[in-house]
C-alpha positions in Angstrom: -102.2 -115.9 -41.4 -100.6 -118.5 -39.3 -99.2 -117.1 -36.1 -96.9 -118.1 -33.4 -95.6 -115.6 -30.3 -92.0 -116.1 -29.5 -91.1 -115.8 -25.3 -89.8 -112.2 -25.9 -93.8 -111.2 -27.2 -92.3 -111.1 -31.1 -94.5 -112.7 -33.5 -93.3 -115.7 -36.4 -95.5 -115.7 -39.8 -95.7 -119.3 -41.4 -95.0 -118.8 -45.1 -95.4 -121.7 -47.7 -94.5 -121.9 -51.5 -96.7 -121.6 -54.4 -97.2 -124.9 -56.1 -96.6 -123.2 -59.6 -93.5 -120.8 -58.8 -92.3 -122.2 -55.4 -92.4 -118.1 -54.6 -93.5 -117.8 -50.7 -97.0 -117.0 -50.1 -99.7 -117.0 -47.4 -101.9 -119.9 -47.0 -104.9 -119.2 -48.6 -107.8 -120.4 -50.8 -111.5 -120.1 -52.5 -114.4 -119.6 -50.3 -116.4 -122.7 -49.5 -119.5 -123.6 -49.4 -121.7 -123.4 -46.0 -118.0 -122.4 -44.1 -117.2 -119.1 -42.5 -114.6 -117.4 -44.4 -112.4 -118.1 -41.1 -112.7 -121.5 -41.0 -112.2 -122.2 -44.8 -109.2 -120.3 -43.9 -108.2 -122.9 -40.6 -109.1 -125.9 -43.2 -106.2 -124.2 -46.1 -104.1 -123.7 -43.2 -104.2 -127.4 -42.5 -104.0 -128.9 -45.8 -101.4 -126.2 -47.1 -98.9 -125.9 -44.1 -100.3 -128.7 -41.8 -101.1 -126.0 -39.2 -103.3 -126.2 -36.2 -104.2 -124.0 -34.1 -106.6 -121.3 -33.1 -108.3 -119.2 -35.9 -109.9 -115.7 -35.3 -112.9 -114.2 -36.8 -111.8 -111.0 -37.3 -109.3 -110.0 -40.3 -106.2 -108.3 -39.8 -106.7 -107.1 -43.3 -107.0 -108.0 -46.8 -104.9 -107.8 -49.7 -104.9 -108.2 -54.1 -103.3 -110.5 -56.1 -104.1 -112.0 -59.8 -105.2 -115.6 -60.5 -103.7 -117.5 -63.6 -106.1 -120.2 -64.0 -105.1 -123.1 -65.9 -107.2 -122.4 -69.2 -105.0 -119.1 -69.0 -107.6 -117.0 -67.4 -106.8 -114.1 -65.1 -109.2 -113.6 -62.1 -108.5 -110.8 -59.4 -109.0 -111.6 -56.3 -109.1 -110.2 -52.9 -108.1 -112.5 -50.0 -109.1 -111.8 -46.0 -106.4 -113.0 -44.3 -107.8 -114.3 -40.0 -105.2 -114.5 -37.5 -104.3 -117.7 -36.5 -102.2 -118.9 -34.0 -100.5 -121.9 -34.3 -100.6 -124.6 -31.6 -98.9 -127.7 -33.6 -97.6 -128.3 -37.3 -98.2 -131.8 -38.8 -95.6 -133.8 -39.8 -97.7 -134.9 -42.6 -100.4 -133.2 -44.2 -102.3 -132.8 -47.7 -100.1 -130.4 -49.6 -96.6 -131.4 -47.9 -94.9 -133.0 -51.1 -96.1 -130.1 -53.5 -95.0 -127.2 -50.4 -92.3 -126.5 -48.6 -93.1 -124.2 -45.2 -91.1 -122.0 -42.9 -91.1 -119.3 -40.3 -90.4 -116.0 -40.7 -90.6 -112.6 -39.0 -92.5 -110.3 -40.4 -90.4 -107.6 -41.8 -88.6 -110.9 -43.3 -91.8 -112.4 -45.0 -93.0 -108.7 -46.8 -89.3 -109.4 -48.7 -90.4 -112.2 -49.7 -94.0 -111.8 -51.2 -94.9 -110.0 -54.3 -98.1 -108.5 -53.3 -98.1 -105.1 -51.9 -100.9 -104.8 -49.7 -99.4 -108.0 -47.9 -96.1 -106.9 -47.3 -97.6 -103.6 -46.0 -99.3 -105.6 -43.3 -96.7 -107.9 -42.3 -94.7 -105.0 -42.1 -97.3 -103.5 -39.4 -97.6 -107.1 -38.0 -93.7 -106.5 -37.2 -94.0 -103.3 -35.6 -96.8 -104.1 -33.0 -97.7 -107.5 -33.0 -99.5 -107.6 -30.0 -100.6 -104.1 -30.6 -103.2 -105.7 -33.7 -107.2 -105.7 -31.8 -107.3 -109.0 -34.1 -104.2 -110.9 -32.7 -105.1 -109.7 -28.8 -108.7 -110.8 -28.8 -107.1 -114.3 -30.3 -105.0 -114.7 -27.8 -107.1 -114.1 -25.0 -109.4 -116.6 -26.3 -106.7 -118.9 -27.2 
């Protein structure tokens, strides 16, 4: 979940489309081989968005959503979403001509997803953003 902390303490979510439906989403993706669940999530954060920053290894959460593969196959799935907050976005990166990106509060971003359990924690990201043990311990770090 890539972060940034506005001067008055609020917090921006970075949102990208889907490839398939252009519908806004979380950066996200398939564990990886040999990489912390965190850092495959800094390394889709890059090549989705083209963010860099700071990545936490402690989830905020989790939430459901169902995978069409393309031979048709549907394949729940669970994602962890890490904290992250952002220190630079790239002006070019992997995924830029398939995704657009933007910023959003979070009250704003759960409008925009489909998935339940997501919205329900952006909307608790809204409410106390700096409030999350996750986001603090980041920060400090950061």
């Amino acid at each position: 979940m890539p972060l940034r902390i506005l001067k008055d303490g609020s917090v921006e979510v970075l949102m990208v489309t889907s490839r398939d439906t252009g519908r806004w989403v979380m950066p996200k993706g398939w564990e990886m081989d040999g990489k912390k669940p965190w850092r495959a999530a800094e390394i889709e954060a890059l090549e989705e968005a083209g963010a860099v920053g700071y990545i936490g290894s402690e989830m905020v959460g989790t939430y459901r959503y169902t995978k069409i593969m393309n031979d048709g196959a549907i394949v729940p799935c669970v994602v962890r979403v890490f904290p992250m907050i952002v220190e630079k976005l790239k002006r070019n990166w992997k995924e830029k001509g398939q995704r657009k990106r933007r910023w959003f509060k979070p009250k704003d971003a759960a409008k925009r997803v489909i998935e339940e359990d997501l919205s329900d924690l952006l909307k608790s990201l809204h409410k106390k953003p700096l409030k999350e043990p996750a986001v603090r311990e980041l920060l400090k770090a950061s």
